[in-house]
N, CA, C and O atoms as a GROMACS GRO file, in nm:
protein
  344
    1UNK      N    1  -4.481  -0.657  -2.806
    1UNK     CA    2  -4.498  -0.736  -2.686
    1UNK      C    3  -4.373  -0.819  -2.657
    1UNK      O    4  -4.333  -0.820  -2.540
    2UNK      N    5  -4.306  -0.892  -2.753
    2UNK     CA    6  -4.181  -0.970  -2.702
    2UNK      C    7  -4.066  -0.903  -2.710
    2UNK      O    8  -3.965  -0.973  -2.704
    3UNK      N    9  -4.048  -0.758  -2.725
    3UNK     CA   10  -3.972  -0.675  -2.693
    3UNK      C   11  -3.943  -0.627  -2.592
    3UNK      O   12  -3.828  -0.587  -2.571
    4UNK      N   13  -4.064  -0.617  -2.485
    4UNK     CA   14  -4.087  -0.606  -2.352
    4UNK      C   15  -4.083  -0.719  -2.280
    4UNK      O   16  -4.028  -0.713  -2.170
    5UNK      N   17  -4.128  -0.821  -2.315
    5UNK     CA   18  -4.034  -0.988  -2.260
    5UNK      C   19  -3.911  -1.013  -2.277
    5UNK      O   20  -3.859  -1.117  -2.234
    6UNK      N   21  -3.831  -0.898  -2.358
    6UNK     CA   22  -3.658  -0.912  -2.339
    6UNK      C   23  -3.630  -0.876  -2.254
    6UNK      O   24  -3.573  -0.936  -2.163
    7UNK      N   25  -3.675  -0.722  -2.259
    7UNK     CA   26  -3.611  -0.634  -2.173
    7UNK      C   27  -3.612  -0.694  -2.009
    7UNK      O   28  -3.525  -0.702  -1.921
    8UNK      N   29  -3.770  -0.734  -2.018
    8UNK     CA   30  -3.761  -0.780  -1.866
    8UNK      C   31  -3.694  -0.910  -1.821
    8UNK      O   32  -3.672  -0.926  -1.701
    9UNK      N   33  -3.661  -1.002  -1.909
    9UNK     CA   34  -3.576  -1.085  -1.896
    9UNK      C   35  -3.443  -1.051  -1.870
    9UNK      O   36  -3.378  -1.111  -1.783
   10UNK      N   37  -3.380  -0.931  -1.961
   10UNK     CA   38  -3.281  -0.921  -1.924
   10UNK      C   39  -3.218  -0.870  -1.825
   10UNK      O   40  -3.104  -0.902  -1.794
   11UNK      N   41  -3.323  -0.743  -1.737
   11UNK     CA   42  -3.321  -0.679  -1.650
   11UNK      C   43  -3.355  -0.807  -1.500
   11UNK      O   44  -3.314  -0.771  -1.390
   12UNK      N   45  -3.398  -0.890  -1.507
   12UNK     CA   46  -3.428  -1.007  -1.424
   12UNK      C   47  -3.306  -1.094  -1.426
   12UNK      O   48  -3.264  -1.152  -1.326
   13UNK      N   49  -3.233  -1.106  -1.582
   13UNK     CA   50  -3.116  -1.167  -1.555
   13UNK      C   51  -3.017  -1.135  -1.463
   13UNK      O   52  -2.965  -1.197  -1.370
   14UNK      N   53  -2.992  -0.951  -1.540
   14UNK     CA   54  -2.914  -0.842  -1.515
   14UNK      C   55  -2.940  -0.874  -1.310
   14UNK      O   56  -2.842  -0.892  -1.238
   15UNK      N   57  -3.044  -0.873  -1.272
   15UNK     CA   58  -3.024  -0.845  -1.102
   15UNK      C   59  -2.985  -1.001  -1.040
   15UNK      O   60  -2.922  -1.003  -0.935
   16UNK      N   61  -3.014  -1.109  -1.093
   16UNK     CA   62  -3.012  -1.247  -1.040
   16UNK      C   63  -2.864  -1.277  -1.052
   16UNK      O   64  -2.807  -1.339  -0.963
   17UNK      N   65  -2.790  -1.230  -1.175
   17UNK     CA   66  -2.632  -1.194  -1.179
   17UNK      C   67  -2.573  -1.109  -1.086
   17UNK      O   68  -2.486  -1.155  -1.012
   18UNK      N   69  -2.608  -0.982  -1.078
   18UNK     CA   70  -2.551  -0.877  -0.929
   18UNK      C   71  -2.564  -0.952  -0.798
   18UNK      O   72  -2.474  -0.951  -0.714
   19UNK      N   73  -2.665  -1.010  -0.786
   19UNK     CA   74  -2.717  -1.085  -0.672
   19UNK      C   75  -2.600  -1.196  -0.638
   19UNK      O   76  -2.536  -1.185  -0.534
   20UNK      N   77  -2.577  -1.292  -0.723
   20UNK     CA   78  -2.520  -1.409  -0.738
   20UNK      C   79  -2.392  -1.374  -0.700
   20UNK      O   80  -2.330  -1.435  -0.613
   21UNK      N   81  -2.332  -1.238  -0.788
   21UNK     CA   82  -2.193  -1.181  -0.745
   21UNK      C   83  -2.134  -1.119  -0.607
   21UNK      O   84  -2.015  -1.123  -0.575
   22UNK      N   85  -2.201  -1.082  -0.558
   22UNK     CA   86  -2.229  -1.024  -0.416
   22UNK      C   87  -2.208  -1.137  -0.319
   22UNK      O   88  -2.140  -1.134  -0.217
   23UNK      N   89  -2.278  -1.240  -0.368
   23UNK     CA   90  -2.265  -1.377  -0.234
   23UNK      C   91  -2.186  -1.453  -0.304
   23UNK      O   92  -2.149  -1.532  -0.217
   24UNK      N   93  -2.144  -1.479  -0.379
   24UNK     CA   94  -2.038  -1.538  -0.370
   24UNK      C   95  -1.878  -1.483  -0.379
   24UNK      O   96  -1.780  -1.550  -0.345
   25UNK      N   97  -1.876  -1.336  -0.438
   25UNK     CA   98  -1.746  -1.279  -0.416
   25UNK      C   99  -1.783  -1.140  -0.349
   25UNK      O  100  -1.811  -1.049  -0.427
   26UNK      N  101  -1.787  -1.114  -0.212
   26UNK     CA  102  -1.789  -0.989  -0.121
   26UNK      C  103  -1.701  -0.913  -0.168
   26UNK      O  104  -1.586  -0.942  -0.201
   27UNK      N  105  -1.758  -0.810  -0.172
   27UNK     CA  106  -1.630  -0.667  -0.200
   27UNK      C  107  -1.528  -0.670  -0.074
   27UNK      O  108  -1.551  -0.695   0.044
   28UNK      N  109  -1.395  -0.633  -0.148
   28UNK     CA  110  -1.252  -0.611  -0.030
   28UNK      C  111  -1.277  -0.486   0.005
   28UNK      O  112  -1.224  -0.397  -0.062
   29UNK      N  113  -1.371  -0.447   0.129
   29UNK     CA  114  -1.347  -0.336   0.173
   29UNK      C  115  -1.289  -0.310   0.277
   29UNK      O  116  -1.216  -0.400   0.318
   30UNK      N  117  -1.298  -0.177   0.367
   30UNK     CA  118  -1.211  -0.221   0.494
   30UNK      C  119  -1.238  -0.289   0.609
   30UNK      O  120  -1.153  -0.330   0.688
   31UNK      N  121  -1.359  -0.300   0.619
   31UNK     CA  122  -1.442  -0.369   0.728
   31UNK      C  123  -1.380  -0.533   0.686
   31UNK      O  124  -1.347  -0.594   0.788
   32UNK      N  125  -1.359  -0.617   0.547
   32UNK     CA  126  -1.368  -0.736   0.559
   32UNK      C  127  -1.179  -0.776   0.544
   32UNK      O  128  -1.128  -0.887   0.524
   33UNK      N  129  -1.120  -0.665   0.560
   33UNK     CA  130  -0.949  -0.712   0.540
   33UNK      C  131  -0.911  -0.708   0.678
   33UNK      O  132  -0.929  -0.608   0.746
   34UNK      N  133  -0.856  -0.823   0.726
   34UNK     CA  134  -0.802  -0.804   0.870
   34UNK      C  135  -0.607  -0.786   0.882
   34UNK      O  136  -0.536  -0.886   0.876
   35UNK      N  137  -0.566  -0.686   0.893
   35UNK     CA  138  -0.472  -0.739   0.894
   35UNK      C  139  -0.411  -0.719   1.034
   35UNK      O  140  -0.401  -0.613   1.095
   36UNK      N  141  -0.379  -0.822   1.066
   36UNK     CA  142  -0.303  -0.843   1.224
   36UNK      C  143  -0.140  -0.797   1.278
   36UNK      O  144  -0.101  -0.789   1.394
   37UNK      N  145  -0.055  -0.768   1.141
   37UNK     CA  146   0.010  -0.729   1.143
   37UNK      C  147   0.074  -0.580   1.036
   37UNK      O  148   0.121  -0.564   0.924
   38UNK      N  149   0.046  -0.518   1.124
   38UNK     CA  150   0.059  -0.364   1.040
   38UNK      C  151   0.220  -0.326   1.028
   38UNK      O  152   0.302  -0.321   1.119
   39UNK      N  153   0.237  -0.305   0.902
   39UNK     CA  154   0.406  -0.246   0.899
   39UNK      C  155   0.394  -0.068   0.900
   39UNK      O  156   0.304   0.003   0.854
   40UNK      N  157   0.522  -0.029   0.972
   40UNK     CA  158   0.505   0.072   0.972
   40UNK      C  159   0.632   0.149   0.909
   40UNK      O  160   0.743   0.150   0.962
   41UNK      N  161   0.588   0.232   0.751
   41UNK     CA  162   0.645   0.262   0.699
   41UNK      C  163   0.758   0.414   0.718
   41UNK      O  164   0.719   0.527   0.746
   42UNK      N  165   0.883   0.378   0.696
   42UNK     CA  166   0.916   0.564   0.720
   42UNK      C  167   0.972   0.582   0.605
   42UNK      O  168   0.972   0.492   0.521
   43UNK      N  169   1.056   0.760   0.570
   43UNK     CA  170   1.089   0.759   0.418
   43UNK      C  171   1.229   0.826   0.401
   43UNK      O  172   1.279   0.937   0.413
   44UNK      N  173   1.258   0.724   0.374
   44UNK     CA  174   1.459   0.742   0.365
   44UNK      C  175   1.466   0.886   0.292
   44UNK      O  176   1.408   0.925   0.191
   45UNK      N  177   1.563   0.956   0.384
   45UNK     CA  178   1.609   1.073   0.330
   45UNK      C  179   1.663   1.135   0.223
   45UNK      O  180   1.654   1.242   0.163
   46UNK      N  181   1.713   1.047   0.219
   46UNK     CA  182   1.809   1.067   0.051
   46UNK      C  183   1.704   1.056  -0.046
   46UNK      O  184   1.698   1.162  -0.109
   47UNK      N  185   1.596   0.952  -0.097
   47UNK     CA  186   1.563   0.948  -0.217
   47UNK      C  187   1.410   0.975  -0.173
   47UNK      O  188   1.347   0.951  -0.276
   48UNK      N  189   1.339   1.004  -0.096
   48UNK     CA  190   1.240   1.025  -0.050
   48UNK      C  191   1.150   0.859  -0.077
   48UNK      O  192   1.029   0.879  -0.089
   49UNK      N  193   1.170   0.782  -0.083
   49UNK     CA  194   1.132   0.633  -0.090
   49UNK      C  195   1.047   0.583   0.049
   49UNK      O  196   1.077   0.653   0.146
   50UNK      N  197   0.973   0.505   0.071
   50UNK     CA  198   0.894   0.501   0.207
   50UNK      C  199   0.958   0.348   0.150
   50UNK      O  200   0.970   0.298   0.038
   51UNK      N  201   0.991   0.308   0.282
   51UNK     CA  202   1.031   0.180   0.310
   51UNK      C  203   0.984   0.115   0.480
   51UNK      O  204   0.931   0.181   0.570
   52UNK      N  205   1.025  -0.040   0.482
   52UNK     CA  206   0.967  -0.086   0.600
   52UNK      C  207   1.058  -0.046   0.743
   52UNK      O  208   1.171  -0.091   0.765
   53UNK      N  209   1.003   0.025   0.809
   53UNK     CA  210   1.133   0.051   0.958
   53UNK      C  211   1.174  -0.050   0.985
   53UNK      O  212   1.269  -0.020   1.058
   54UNK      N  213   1.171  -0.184   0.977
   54UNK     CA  214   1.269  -0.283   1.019
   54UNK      C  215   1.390  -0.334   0.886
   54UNK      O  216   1.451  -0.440   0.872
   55UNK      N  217   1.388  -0.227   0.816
   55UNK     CA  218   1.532  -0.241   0.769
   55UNK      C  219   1.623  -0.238   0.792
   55UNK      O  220   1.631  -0.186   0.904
   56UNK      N  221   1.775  -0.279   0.732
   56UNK     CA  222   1.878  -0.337   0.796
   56UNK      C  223   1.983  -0.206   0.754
   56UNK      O  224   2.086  -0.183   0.816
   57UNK      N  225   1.943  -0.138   0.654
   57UNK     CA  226   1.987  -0.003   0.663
   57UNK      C  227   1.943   0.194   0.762
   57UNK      O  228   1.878   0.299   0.750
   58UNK      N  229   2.025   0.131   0.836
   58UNK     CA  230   1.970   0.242   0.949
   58UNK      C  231   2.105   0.357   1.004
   58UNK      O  232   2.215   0.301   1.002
   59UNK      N  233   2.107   0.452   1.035
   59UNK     CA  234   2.217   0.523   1.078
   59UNK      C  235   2.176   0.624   1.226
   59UNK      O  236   2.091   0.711   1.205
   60UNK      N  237   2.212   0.619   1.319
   60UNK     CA  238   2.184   0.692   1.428
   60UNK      C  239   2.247   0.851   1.440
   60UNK      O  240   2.356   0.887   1.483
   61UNK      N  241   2.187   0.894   1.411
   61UNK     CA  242   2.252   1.088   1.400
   61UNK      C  243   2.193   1.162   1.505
   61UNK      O  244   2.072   1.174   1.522
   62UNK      N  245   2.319   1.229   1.605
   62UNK     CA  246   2.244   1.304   1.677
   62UNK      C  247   2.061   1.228   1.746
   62UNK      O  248   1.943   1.263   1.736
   63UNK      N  249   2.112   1.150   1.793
   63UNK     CA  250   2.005   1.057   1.875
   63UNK      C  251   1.865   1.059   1.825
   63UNK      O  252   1.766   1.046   1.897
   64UNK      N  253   1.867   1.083   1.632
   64UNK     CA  254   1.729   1.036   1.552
   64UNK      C  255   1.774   0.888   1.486
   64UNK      O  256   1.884   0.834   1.499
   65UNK      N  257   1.716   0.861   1.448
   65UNK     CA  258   1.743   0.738   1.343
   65UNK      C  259   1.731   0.750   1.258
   65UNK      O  260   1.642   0.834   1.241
   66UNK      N  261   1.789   0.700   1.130
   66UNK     CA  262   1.725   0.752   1.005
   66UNK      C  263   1.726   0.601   0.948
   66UNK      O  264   1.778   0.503   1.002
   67UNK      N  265   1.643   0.606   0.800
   67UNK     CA  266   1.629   0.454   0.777
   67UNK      C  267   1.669   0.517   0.608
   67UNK      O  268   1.672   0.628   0.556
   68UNK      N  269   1.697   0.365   0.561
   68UNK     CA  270   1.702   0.386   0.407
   68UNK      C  271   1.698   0.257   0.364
   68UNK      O  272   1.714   0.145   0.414
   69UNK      N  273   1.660   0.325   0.214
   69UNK     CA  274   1.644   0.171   0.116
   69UNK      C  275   1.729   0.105   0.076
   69UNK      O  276   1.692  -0.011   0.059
   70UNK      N  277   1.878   0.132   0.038
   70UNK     CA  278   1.977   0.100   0.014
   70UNK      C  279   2.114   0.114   0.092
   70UNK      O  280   2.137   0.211   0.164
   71UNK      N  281   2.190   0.025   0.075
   71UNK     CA  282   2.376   0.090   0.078
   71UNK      C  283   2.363   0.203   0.016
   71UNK      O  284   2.376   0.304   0.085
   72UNK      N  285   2.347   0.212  -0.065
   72UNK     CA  286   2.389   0.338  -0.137
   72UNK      C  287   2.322   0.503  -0.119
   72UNK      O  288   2.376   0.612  -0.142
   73UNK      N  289   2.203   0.475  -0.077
   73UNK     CA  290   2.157   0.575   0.026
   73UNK      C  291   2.193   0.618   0.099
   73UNK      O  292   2.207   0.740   0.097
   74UNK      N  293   2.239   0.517   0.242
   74UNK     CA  294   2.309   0.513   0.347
   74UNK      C  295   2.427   0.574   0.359
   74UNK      O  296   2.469   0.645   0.450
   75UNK      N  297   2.509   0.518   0.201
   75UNK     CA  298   2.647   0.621   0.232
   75UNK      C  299   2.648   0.754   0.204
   75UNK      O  300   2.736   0.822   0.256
   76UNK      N  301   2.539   0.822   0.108
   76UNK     CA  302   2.496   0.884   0.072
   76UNK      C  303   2.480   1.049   0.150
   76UNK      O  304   2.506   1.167   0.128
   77UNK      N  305   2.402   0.933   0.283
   77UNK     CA  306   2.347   1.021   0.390
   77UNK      C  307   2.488   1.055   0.460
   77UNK      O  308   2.510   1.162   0.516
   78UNK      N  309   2.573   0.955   0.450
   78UNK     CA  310   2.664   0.914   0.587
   78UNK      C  311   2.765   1.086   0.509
   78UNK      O  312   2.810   1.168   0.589
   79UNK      N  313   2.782   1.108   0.361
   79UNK     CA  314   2.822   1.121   0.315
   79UNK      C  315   2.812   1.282   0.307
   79UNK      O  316   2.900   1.369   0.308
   80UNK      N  317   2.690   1.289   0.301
   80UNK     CA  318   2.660   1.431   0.294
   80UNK      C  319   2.660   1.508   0.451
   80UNK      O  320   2.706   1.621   0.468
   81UNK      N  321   2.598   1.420   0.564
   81UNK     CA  322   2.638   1.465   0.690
   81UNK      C  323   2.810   1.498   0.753
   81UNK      O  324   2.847   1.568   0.847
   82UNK      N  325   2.873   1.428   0.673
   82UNK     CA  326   3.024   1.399   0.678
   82UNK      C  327   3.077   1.541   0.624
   82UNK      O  328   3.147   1.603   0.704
   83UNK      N  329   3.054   1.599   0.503
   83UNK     CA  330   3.033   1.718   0.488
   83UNK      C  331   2.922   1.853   0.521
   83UNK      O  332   2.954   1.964   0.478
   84UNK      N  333   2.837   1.843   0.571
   84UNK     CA  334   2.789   1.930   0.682
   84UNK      C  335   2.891   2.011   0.810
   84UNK      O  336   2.909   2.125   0.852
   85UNK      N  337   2.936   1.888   0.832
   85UNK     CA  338   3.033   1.888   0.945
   85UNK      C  339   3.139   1.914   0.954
   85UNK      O  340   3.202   1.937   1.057
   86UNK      N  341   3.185   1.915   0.812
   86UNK     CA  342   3.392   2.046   0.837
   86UNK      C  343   3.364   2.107   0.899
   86UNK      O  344   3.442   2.193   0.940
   0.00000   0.00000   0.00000
């Protein structure tokens, strides 16, 4: 008999805890994340890296843009198009 007064205690604990967790910490799902400002990522050529398009490393080729994560990407690109082109 007080084996079955655990269990149901604990199973009464067990839901009054789930319960408790729920209202006071809501799951991050997508319905409750707002975000107002969305970045929009592209992915530098050279190292295949996704970075933010308002980076300060950018090169205009043949009227695309290209973006990258680094200087050293950049010259990279500048570098290998430079030889394309003999």
């Amino acid at each position: 008999m007080s084996l079955i007064r655990i269990i149901i205690a604990g199973a009464i604990i067990f839901f009054v805890y789930t319960l408790l967790r729920k209202i006071i910490r809501p799951s991050a799902n997508k319905d409750n994340i707002k975000n107002d400002n969305p970045v929009e990522l592209v992915q530098d050529p050279t190292c295949n890296t996704f970075i933010e398009k308002d980076t300060k490393y950018k090169v205009t080729y043949y009227d695309d843009i290209y973006y990258f994560c680094s200087e050293h990407c950049r010259q990279a690109f500048i570098k290998k198009t430079k030889e394309i082109n003999k």
